[in-house]
C-alpha positions in Angstrom: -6.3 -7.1 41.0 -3.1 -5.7 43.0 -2.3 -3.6 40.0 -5.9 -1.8 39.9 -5.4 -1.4 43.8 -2.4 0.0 43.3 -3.4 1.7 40.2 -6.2 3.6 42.3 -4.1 4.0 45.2 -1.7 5.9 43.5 -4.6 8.3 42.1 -5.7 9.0 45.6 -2.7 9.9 46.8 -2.2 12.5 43.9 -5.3 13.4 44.7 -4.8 14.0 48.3 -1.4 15.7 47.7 -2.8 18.2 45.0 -5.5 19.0 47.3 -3.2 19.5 50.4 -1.3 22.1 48.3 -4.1 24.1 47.1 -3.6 27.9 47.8 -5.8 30.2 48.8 -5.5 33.7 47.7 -4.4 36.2 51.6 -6.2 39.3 50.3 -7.0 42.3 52.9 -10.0 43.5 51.5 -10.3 46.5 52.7 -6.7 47.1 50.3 -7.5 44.8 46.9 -4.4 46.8 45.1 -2.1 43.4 45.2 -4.8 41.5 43.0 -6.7 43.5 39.9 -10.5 42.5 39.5 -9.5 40.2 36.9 -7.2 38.3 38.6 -9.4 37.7 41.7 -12.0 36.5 39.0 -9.7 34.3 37.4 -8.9 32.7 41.4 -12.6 33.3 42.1 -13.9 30.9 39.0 -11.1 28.3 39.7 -11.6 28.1 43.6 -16.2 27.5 42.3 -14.5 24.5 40.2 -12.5 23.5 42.7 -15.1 23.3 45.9 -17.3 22.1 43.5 -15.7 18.8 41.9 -13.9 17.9 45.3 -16.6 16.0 47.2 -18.1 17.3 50.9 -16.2 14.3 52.5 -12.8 15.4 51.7 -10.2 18.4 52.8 -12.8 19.7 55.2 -10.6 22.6 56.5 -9.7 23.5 53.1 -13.0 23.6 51.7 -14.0 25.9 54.5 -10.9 28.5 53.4 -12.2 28.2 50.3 -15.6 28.7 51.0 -14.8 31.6 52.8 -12.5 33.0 50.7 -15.0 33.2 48.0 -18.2 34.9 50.0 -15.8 37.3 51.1 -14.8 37.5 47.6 -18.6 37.9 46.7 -19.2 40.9 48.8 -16.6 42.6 47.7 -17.2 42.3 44.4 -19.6 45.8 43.0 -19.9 44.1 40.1 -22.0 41.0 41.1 -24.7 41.4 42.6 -26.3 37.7 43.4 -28.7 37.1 46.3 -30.3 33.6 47.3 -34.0 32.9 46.7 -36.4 31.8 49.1 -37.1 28.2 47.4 -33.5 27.9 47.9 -33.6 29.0 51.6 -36.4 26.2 52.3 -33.5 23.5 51.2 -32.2 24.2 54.4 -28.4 23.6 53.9 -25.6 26.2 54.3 -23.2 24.1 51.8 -25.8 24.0 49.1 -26.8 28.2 50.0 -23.2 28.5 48.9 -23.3 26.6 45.8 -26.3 28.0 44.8 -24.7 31.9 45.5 -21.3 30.4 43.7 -23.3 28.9 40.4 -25.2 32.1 40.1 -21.7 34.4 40.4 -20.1 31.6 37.7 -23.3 32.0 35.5 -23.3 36.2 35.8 -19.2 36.3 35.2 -19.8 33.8 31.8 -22.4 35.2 30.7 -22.1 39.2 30.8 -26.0 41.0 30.7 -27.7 37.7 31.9 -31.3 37.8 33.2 -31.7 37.5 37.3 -33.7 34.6 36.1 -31.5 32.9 34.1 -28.8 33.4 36.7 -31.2 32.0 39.3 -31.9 28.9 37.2 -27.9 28.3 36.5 -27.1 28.6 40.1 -29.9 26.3 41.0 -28.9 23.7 38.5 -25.3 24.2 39.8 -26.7 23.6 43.4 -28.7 20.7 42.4 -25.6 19.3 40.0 -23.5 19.8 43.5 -25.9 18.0 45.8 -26.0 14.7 43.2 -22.3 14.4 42.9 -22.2 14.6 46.9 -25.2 12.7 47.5 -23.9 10.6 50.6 -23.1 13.4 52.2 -26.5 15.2 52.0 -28.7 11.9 52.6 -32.1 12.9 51.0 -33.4 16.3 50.6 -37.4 16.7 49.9 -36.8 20.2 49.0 -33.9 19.7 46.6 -36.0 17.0 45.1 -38.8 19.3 44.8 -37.1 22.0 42.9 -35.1 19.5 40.7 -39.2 18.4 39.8 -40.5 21.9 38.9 -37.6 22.9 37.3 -37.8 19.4 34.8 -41.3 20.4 34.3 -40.7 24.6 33.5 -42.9 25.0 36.6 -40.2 27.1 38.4 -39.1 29.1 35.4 -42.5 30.3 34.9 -42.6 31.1 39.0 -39.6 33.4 38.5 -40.5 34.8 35.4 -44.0 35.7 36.9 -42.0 36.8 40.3 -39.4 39.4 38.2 -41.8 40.7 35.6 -43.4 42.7 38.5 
């Protein structure tokens, strides 16, 4: 038994100190000439990965620099162009607006040409994804629990598809 709590302890501390280290990109946006597109990218889709498998209850400063760093990042970028939907608005949460925003920019850099409807879908399974591995954090959410239902069923694909063939 002391070796697994010592085992685990060890893990959380190398945890703790990786995260405690984790460097965030100083870019004056108005001047982007000390990072090329690609490299912000490449900081942009590490820094989604990163806010999105260290859970809501840890590194709360840093998760906020992060956070920041990549809406900034967002509107700055000509080449995304992601906006939030309003079934995603209803959920009511400003961490899971940004994971939505963040699994939709992920989705559109992956997947060049995409659809707004497919990007929708993969940033609000991204959301949703986030929301279950942070679960005690959010408490229950009947909105989130609503969507995760009509998207299972193909309801809300069909919604979009209806709302963007206009």
């Amino acid at each position: 038994m002391k070796k697994i709590t010592f085992s685990l302890f060890l893990c959380l501390m190398g945890l703790l100190t990786h995260a405690q280290t984790y460097q965030i990109p100083q870019v004056n946006w108005n001047d982007t000439a000390s990072y090329s597109r690609t490299e912000l990218i490449s900081i942009a889709l590490k820094d989604i990965e990163w806010c999105y498998n260290t859970p809501m209850t840890t590194l709360k400063n840093t998760r906020q620099e992060v956070i920041s760093f990549l809406m900034q990042w967002l509107g700055h970028s000509p080449e995304l162009k992601v906006s939030t939907h309003a079934d995603i608005i209803k959920c009511n949460n400003n961490n899971l607006l940004s994971m939505f925003l963040l699994g939709r920019a992920k989705y559109n850099i992956e997947n060049k040409n995409t659809s707004e409807v497919n990007s929708i879908l993969a940033g609000a399974d991204f959301m949703i994804g986030y929301y279950d591995k942070n679960a005690g954090f959010f408490g229950k959410n009947k909105q989130i629990k609503k969507l995760r239902k009509q998207m299972d069923s193909g309801k809300w694909e069909k919604k979009l598809l209806k709302q963007f063939s206009r």
